[in-house]
C-alpha positions as CSV (number, residue, x, y, z in Angstrom):
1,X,-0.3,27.4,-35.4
2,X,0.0,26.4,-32.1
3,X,-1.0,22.6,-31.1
4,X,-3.1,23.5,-28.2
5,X,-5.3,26.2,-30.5
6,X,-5.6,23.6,-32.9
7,X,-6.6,21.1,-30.4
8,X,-9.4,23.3,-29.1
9,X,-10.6,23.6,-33.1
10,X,-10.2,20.3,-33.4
11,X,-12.4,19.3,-30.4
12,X,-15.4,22.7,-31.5
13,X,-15.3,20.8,-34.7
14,X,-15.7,17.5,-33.2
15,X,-18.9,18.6,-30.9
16,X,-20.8,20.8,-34.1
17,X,-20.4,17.3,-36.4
18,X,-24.1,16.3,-37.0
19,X,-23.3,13.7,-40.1
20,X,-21.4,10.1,-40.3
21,X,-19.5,11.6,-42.5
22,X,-18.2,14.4,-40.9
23,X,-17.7,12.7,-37.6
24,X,-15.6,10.3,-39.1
25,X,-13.7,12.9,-40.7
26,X,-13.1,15.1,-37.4
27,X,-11.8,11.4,-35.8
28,X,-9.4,11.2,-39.1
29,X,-8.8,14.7,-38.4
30,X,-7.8,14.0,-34.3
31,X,-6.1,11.3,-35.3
32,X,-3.6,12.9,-37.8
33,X,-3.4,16.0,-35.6
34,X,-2.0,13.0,-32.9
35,X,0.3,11.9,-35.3
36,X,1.8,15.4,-36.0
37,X,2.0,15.9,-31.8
38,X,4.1,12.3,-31.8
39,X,6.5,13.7,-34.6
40,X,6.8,16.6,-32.9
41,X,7.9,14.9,-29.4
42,X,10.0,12.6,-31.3
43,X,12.2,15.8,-32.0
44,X,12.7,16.2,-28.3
45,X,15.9,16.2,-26.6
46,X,14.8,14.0,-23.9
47,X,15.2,10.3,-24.3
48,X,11.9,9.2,-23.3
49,X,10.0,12.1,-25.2
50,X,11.9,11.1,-27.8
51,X,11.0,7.1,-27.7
52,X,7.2,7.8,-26.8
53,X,6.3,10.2,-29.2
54,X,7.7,8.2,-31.9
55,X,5.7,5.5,-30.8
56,X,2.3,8.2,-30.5
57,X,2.9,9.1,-34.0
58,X,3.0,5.8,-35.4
59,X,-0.5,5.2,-33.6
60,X,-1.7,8.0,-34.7
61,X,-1.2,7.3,-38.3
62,X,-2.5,3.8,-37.5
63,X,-5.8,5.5,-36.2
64,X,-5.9,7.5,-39.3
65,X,-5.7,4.6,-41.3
66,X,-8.5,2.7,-39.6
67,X,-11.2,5.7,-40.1
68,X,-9.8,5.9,-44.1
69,X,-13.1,4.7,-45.6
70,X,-14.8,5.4,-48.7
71,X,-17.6,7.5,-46.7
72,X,-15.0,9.9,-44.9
73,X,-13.4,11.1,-47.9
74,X,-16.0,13.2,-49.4
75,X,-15.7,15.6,-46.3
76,X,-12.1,15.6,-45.7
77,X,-10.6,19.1,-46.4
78,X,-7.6,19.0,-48.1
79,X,-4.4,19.5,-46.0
80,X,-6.1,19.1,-42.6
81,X,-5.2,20.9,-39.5
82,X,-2.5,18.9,-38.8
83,X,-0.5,20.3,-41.3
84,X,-1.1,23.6,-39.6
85,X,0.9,22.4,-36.8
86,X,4.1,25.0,-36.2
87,X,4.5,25.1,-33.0
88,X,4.0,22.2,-29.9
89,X,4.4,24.7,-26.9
90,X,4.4,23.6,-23.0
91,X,4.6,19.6,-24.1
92,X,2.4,19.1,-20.8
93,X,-0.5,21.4,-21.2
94,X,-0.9,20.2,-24.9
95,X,-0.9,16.6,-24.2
96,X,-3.6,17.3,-21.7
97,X,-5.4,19.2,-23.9
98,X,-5.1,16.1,-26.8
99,X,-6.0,13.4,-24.1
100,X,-9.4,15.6,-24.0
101,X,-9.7,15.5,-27.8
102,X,-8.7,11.7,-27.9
103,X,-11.6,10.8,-25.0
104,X,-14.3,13.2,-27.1
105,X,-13.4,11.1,-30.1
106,X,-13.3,7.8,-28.9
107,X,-16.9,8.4,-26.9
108,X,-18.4,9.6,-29.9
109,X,-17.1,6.5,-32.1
110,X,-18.9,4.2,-29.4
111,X,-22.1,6.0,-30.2
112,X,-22.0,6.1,-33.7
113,X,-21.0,2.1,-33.6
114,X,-24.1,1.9,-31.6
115,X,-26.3,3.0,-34.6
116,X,-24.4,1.9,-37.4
117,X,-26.8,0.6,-40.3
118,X,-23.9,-1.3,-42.4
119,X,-21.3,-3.7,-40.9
120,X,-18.7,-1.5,-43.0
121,X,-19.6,1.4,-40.6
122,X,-19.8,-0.9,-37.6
123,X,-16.2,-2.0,-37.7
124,X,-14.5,1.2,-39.0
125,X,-16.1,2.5,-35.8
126,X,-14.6,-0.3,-33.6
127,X,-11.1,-0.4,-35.3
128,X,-11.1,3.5,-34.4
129,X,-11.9,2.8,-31.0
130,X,-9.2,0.5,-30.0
131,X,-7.1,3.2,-32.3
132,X,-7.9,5.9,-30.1
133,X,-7.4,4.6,-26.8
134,X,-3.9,3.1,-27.5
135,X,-3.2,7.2,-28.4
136,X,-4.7,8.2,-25.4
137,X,-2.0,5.6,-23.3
138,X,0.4,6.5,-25.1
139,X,-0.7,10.1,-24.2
140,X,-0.9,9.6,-20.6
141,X,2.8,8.2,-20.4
142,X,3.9,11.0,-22.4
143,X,2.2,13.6,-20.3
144,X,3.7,12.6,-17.1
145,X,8.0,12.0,-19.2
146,X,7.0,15.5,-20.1
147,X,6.0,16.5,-16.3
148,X,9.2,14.7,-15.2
149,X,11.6,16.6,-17.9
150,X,10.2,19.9,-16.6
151,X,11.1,19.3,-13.2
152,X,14.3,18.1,-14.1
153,X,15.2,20.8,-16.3
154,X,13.7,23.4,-13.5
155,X,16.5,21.8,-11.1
156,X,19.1,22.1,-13.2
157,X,18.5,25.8,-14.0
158,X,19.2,26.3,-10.2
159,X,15.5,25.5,-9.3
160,X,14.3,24.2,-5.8
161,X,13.0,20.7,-5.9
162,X,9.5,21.0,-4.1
163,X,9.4,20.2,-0.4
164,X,7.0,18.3,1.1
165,X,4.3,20.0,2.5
166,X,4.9,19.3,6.6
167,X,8.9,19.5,6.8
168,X,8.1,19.6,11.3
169,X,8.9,16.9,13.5
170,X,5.5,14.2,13.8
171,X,3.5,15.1,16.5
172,X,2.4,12.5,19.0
173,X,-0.9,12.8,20.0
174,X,-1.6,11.5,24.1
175,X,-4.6,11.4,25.3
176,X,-5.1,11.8,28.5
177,X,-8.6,10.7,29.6
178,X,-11.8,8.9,28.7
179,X,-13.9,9.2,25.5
180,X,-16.9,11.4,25.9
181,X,-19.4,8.1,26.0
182,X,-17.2,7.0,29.2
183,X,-16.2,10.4,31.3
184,X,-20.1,10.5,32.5
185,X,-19.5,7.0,33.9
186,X,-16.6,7.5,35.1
187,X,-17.7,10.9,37.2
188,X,-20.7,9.1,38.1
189,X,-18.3,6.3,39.5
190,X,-16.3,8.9,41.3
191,X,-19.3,10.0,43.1
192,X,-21.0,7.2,44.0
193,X,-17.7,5.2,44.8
194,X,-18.6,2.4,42.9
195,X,-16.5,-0.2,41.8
196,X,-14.2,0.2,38.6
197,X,-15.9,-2.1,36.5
198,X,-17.5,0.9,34.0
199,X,-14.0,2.8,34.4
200,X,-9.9,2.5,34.4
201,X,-8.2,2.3,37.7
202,X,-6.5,5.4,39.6
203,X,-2.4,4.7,39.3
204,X,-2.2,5.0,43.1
205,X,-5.8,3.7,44.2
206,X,-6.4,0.0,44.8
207,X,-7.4,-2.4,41.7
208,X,-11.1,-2.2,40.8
209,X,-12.1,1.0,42.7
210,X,-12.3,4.7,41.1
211,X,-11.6,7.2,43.5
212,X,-9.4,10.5,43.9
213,X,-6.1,9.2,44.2
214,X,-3.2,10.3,46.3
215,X,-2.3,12.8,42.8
216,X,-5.6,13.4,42.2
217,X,-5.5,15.3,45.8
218,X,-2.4,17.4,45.4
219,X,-2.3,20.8,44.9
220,X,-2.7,21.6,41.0
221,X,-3.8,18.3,39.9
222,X,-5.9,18.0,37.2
223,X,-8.3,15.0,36.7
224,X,-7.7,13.9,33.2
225,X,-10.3,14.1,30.7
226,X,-10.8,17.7,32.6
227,X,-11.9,20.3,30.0
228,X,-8.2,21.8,28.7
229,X,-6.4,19.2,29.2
230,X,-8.3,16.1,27.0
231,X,-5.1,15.3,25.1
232,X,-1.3,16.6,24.4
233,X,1.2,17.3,21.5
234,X,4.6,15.8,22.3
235,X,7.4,16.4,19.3
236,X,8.7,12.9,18.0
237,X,12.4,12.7,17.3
């Protein structure tokens, strides 16, 4: 069977539990299903994959270990769905899929820990916490090797590498007059021919004073800050 259909069993299972017991069986369960994942990785062709998911099975069997306690085995089914395991398909998507599973488990282990009424069940709890969430690193890394692989593998098939999104030259944004606050000040200035203290100077007018310049009063000359011409694009490069 496919990992991710097993996964999505695994986590169903995992939400209908209602007993200690079988919650800690479903985390057994999770955590062997990990281990079989990691073995399966470990088969890979790909150096890292390879390295990793020998290293996510091992945890995974650790984890298993850690919920193996007197009170689990009475609800273990014999087998498991980890022996189900045939097929790993896309490495990603599964190993998203387990990181799910992994959380679910982990979550419900705090809770359980929470209400445990024997120290026995108190630190099987624990011990399955810290199992889980070393998986669920070792997860992560082996999620994004197994992102990596893909691309690689895409570009040696003859596969584009992906672009980035804005391949145009930057645009250099200029603008050319005052904020909104300011250009009322400004045209007040400009009618009243008050000094420039509440606005810039003119390029051609004298320091201090806002008036129409000697450009402001050619032919065609647009006052910036004029509605249409606020700012402009110029290419960079």
């Amino acid at each position: 069977m496919q990992a991710l259909r097993l996964i999505k069993t695994a986590r169903h299972a995992l939400a209908e539990a209602r007993h200690v017991p079988d919650v800690l069986a479903e985390a057994r369960q999770a955590a062997l299903l990990t281990e079989a994942v990691g073995v399966r990785l470990a088969e890979s062709e790909d150096e890292e994959l390879t390295g990793l998911g020998q290293q996510l099975a091992e945890a995974g069997a650790h984890a298993a270990v850690c919920l193996d306690r007197s009170v689990v085995r009475a609800a273990l089914v014999g087998g498991g769905r980890a022996a189900r395991l045939t097929e790993l398909g896309e490495p990603a998507e599964a190993l998203g899929a387990l990181d799910g599973l992994l959380q679910e488990v982990g979550e419900t282990l705090v809770v359980l820990a929470c209400g445990a009424d024997t120290e026995s069940l108190y630190w099987t709890c624990i011990d399955g916490v810290d199992a889980m969430s070393e998986c669920k690193d070792l997860t992560g890394r082996l999620r994004e090797a197994a992102e990596r692989a893909g691309v690689a593998e895409g570009t040696a098939l003859g596969g584009a590498e992906p672009e980035p999104a804005d391949c145009g030259s930057p645009l250099l944004v200029v603008r050319l007059g005052p904020p909104d606050g300011d250009r009322a000040r400004v045209d007040r200035a400009r009618g009243d021919g008050q000094s420039g203290a509440d606005g810039p100077p003119d390029d051609d007018g004298p320091p201090g004073v806002v008036g129409p310049s000697e450009r402001e009063r050619a032919a065609g000359y647009r006052v910036p800050g004029a509605a249409g011409v606020s700012e402009v694009s110029v290419p960079v490069g």
